[in-house]
matplotlib code that plots the C-alpha trace (Angstrom):
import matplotlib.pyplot as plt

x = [120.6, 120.4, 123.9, 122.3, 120.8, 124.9, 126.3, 123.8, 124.4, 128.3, 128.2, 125.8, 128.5, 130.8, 133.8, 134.2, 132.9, 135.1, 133.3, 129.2, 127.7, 124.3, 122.1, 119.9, 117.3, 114.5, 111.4, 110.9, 112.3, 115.1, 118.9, 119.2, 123.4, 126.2, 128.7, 131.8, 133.7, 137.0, 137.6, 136.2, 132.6, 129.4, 125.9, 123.2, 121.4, 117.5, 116.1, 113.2, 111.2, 107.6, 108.3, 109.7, 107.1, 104.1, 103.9, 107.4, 108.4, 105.5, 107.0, 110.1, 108.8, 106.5, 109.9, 111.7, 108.9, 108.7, 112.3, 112.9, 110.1, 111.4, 115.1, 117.9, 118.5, 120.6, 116.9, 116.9, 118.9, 119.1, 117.9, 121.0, 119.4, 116.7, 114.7, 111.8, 112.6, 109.1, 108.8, 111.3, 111.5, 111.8, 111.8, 112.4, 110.5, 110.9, 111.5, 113.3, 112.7, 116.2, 117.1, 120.1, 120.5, 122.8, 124.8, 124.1, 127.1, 125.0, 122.9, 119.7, 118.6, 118.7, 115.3, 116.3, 118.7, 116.8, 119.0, 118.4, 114.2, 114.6, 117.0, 113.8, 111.5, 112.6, 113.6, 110.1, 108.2, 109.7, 109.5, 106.1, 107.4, 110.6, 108.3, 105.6, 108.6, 110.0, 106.2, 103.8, 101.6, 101.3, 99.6, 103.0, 104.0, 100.4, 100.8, 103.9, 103.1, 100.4, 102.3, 104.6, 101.7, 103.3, 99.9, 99.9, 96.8, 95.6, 95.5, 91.9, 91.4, 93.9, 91.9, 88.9, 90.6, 92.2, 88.8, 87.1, 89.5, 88.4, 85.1, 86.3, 88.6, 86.5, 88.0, 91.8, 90.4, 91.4, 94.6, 96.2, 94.5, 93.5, 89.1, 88.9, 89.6, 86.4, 84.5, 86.5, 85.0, 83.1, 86.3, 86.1, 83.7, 86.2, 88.5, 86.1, 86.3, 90.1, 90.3, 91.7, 94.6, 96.6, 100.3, 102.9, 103.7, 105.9, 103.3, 106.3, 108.8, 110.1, 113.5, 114.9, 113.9, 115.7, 119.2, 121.8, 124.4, 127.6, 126.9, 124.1, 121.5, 118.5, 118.2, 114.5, 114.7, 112.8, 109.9, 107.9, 104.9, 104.6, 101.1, 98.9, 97.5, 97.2, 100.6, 100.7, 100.6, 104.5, 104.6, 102.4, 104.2, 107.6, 106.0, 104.3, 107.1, 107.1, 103.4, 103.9, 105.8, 103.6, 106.6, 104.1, 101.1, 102.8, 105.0, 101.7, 100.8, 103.9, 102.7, 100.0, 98.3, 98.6, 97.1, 94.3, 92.8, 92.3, 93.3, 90.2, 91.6, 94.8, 93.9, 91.5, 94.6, 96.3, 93.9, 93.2, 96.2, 97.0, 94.0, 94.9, 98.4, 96.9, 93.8, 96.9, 99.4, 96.1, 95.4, 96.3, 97.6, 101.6, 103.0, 105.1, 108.9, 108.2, 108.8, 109.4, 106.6, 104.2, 106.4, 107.0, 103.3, 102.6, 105.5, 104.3, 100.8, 101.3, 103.6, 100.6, 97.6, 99.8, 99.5, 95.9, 95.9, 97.6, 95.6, 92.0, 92.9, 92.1, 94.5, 97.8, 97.9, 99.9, 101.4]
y = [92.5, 90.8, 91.0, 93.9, 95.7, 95.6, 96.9, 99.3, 101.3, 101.2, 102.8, 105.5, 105.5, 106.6, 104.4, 100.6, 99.8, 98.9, 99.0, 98.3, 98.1, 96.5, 98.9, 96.4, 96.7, 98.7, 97.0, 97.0, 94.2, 94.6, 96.5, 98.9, 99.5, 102.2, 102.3, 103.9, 103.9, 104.0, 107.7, 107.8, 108.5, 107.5, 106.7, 104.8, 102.2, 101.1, 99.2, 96.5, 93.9, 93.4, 89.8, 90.6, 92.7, 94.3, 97.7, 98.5, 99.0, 101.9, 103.2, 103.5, 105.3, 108.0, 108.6, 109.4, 111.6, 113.8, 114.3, 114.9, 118.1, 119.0, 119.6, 119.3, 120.8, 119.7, 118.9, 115.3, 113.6, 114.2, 112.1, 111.6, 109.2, 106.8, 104.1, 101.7, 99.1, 98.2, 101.1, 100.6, 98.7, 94.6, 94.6, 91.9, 89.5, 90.8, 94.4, 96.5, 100.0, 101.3, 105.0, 106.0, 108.9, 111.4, 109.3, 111.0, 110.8, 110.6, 108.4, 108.0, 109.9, 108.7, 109.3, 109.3, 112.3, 115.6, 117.9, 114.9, 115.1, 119.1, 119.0, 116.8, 118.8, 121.9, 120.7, 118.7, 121.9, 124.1, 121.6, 122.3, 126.0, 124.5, 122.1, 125.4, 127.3, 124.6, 123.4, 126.0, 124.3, 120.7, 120.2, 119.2, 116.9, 115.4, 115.2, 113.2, 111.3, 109.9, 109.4, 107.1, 105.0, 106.1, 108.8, 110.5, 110.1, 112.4, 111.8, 112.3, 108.9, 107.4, 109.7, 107.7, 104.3, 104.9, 105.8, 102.9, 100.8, 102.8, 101.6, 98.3, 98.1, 95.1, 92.8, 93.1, 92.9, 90.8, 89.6, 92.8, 95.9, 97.0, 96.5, 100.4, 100.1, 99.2, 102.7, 104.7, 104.7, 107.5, 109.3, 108.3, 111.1, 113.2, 112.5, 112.8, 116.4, 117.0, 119.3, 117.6, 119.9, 120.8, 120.3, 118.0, 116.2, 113.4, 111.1, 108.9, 111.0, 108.4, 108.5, 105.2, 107.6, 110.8, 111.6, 113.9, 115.1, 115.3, 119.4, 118.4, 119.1, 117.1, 115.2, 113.7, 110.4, 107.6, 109.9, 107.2, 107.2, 110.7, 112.3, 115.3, 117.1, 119.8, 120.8, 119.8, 116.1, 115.8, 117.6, 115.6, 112.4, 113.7, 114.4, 111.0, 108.6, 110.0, 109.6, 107.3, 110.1, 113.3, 115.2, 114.8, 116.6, 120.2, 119.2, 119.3, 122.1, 124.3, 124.1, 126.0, 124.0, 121.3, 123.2, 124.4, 121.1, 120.7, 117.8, 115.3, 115.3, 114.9, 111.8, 110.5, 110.4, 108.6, 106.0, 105.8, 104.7, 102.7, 100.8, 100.7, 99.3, 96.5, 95.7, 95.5, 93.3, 90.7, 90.2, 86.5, 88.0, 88.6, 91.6, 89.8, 90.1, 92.5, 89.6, 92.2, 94.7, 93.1, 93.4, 96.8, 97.9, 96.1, 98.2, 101.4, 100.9, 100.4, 103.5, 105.4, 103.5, 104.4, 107.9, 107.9, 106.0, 109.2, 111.7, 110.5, 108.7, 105.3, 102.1, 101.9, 99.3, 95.6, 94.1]
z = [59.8, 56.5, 54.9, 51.8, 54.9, 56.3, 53.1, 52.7, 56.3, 55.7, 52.4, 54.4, 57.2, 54.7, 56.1, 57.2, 60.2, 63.1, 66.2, 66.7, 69.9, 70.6, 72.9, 75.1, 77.2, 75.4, 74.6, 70.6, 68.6, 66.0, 65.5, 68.1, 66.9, 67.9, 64.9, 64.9, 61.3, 60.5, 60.0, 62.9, 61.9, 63.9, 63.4, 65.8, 63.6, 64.4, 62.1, 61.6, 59.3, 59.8, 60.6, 63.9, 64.7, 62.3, 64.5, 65.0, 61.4, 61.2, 64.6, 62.2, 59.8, 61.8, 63.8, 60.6, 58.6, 62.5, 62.6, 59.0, 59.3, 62.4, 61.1, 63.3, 66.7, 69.8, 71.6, 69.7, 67.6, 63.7, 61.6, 58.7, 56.6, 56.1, 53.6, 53.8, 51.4, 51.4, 49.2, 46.9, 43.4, 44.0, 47.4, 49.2, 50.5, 54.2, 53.9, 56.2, 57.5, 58.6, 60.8, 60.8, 63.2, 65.5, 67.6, 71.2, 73.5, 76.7, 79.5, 80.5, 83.1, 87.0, 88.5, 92.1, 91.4, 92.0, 89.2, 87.2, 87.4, 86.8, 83.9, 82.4, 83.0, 82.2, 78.9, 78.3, 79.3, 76.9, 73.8, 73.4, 72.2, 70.1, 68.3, 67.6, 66.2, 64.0, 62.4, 63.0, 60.8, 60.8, 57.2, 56.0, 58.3, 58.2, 54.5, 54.7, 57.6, 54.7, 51.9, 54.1, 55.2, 58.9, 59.4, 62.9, 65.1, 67.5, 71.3, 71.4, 70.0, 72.6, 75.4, 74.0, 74.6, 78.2, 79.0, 77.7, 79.3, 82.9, 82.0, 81.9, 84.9, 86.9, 84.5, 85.5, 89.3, 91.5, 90.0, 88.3, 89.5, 93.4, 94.1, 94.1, 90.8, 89.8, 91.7, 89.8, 86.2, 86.5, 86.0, 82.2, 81.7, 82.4, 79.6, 77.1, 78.2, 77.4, 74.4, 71.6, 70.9, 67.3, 68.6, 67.9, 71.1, 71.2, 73.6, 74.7, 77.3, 79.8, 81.2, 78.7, 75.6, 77.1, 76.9, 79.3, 77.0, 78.9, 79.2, 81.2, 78.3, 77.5, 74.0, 73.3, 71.4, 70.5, 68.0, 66.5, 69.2, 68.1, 68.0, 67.3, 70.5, 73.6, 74.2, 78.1, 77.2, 77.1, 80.8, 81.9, 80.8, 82.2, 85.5, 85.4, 86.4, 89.4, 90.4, 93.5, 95.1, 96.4, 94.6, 91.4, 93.0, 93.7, 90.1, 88.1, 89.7, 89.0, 85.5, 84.4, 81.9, 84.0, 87.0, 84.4, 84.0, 87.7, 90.2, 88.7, 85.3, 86.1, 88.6, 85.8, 83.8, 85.8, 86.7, 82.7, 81.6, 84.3, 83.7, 79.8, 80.7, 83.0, 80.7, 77.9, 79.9, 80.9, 77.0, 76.1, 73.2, 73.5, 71.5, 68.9, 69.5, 72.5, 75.8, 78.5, 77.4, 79.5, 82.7, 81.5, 81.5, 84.6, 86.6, 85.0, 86.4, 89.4, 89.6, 88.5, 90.7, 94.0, 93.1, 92.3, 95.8, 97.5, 95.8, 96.7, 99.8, 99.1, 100.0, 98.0, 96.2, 96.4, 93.9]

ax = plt.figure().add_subplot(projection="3d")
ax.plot(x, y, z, "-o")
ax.set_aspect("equal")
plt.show()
């Protein structure tokens, strides 16, 4: 971080700094920091300019106008403090936008442990009523999400794209995608029919953006993907990761909205966004600052086209 950026989050920290540690392994360019003051005071740091990557500063500041309306609960990590020096009188040349947030004591959760997969659930399928309680109108946070230039979008629109993408799966066939691929874009009709929804959802639950809290309780982090839609899109997503194993079939089924779609929708999801993630890690275009999203997007799918495999029958896939 620029040395103004450094003095800036220690006078916020309240105390100098004495330990930071760098948390690797996540995707999005820019400080990802633990700090630890000398009173003994802690903060986790994420911060970015638009030179290392033009999208993850608005990430940034989405993340920090959700939190800021939702208030703070043990669910995610408060958000203490924030600024956008793009905003601010003489900014600099390369402005930062900076989050400085709750630093959770916990891990990630382990997907091959059982009491691991339920803890997430269970908390994932009760945000839907937290979130309700805390913002049972959503014209504020809309408003604000506007003013910051950081507007939330609805998952309608991103429904639109997977489906487009279905309708284009021939073109990451042969080298990317299995050659059932291709039969399967009827299914984009389908998600044209998913009700639009008026919820906040968080449109990004994976296990690297969930934490287990010593106590064994769930925190959801990571809010800047966060969108406006049907409130079984974050169940859904939990139960995802797991949709090579059949343990996702009778998983989507124990939840009623889930269930209430029906087993085409659900598959069509599937197959959607694993076609979006292929068609996406195929572009020529890199995502700047981002060099292992493309592996990323490429593992994900093909999680997601063995289950569509299993559900209708057809040949797993190879990588």
């Amino acid at each position: 971080m620029p040395t103004r950026v450094r003095a800036r989050v220690e006078e916020a920290l309240g105390s100098p700094v004495v330990a930071a540690v760098d948390q690797t392994g996540g995707m999005s360019p820019g400080p990802a920091v633990r700090l630890r003051g000398a009173d003994g005071s802690r903060l986790f740091v994420k911060a970015c300019p638009a030179s290392l990557n033009p999208v993850t500063p608005q990430l940034l500041r989405r993340e920090a106008v959700v939190l800021d309306a939702l208030g703070r609960h043990p669910r995610w990590a408060a958000l203490e403090h924030w600024w956008d020096e793009a905003l601010e009188p003489d900014a600099p040349a390369d402005p930062w936008v900076v989050l400085l947030l709750e630093d959770v004591e916990g891990r990630h959760p382990d997907l091959d442990s059982p009491a691991d997969v339920d803890a997430v659930v269970s908390a994932v399928d009760a945000l839907p009523a937290l979130l309700h309680h805390r913002l049972p109108s959503l014209d504020p946070l809309l408003d604000a999400g506007r003013r910051s230039g950081a507007p939330l979008g609805s998952t309608r629109d991103s429904f639109s794209v997977w489906a487009a993408s279905l309708q284009r799966a021939s073109e990451v066939l042969p080298t990317l995608g299995p050659p059932w691929l291709a039969d399967l874009t009827p299914l984009a009709a389908v998600l044209h029919a998913v009700p639009a929804g008026d919820r906040l959802v968080h449109w990004d639950v994976r296990s690297d953006n969930l934490l287990l809290r010593p106590d064994g309780s769930v925190v959801v982090v990571d809010w800047g993907q966060a969108l406006v839609g049907p409130s079984w899109v974050d169940a859904f997503l939990a139960r995802e990761e797991h949709a090579h194993l059949p343990w996702f079939d009778a998983a989507a089924l124990d939840h009623p909205d889930l269930a209430a779609l029906g087993e085409e929708t659900v598959t069509a999801l599937l197959a959607a966004f694993a076609t979006h993630l292929l068609l996406r890690a195929g572009t020529a275009q890199r995502d700047q600052g981002m060099p292992t999203l493309r592996a990323f997007r490429v593992e994900v799918a093909h999680h997601l086209l063995v289950g569509v495999a299993r559900r209708l029958g057809l040949p797993a896939p190879t990588r």
